[in-house]
C-alpha positions in Angstrom: 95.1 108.1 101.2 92.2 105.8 101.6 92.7 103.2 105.4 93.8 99.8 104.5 90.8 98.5 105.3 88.4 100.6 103.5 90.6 99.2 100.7 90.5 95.6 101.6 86.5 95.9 101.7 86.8 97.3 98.1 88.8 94.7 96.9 86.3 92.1 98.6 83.5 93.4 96.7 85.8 93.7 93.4 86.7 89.9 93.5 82.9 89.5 94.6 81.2 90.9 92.0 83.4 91.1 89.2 86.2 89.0 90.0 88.5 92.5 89.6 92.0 92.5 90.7 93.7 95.9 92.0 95.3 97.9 89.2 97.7 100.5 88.8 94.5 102.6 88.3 93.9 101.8 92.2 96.8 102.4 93.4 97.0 105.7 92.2 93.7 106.5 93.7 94.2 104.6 96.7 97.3 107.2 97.3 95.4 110.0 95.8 98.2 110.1 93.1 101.1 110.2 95.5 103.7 108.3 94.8 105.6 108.8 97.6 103.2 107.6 99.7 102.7 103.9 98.1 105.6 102.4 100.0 103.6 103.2 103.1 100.2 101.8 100.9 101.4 98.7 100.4 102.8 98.3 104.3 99.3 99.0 105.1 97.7 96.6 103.6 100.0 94.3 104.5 99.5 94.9 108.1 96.0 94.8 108.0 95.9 91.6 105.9 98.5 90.0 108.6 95.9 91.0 111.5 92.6 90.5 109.8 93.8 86.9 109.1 95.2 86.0 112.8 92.0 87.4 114.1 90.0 85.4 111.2 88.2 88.2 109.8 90.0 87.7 106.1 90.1 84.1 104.9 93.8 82.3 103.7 92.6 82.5 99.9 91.3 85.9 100.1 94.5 87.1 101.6 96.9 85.3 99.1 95.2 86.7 96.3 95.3 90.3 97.6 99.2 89.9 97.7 99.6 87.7 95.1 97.8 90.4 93.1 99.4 94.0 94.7 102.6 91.9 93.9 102.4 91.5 90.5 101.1 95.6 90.3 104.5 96.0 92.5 106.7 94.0 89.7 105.1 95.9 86.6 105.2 99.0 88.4 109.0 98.5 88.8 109.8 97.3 85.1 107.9 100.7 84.3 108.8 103.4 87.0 111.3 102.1 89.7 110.4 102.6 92.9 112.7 104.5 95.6 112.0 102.0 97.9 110.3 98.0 98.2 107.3 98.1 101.2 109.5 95.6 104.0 106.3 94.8 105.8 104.6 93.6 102.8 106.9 91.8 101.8 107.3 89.8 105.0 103.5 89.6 104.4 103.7 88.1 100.9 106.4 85.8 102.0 104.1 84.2 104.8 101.0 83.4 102.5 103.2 82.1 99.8 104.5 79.6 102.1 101.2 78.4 102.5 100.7 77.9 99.2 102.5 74.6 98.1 102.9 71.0 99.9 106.3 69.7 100.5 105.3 66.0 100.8 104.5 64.2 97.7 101.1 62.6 99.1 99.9 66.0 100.3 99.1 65.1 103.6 101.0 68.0 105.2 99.5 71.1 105.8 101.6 74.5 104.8 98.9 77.5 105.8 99.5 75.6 109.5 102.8 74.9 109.4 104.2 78.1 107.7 101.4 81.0 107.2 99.8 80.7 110.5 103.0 81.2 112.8 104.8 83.6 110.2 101.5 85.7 110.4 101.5 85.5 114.1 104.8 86.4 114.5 104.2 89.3 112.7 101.2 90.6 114.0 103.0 90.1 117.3 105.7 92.5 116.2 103.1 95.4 114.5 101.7 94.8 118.5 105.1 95.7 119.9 105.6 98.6 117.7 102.5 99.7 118.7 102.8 99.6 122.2 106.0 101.6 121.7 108.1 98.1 123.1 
């Protein structure tokens, strides 16, 4: 299985120079065909998405197309071949940029990456941190 972010730097030069989105095809690869193992994938990327934005490395819209994409290759996925399990982490992940995605005032003037991606990211960097460190 390829690291998460040898896979993020692929899909930047996909949606670089072709404006290529992640398939099914990728996935398999990424996992070197095991499927078992694409629970896991998808955590991964998740995590590293979650920390390369809090540290600024990966930008909001480059991060919400990555999961907006690997979500909708998780849904067709799971219409086609149900998966033993859905990737928690990711999930959480998905949640947080997709809050940031639409304003809730009418004249626009809030801001929702601020107010709801930023501290949902941080909160779960802060947690990958503490699993780290074994706390």
């Amino acid at each position: 299985m390829l690291r998460p972010a040898d896979i993020i730097a692929e899909l930047e030069r996909g949606y670089c120079e072709d404006g290529r989105s992640p398939s099914q095809a990728d996935i398999h690869r990424w996992t070197a065909g095991a499927r078992d193992d694409e629970t896991q994938l998808y955590d991964d990327i998740g995590a590293e998405l979650a920390r390369g934005y809090h540290e600024r490395r990966y930008s909001f819209d480059f991060c919400d197309r990555v999961v907006n994409d690997l979500y909708g290759t998780m849904i067709e996925k799971q219409f086609n071949d149900p998966q033993p399990s859905w990737p928690k982490l990711f999930w959480s992940v998905y949640e947080a940029f997709d809050a940031g995605e639409f304003h809730r005032k009418p004249d626009k003037s809030d801001d929702p990456v601020a107010e709801f991606t930023d501290p949902e990211i941080a909160d779960i960097v802060q947690s990958l941190t503490r699993c780290a460190e074994g706390l």
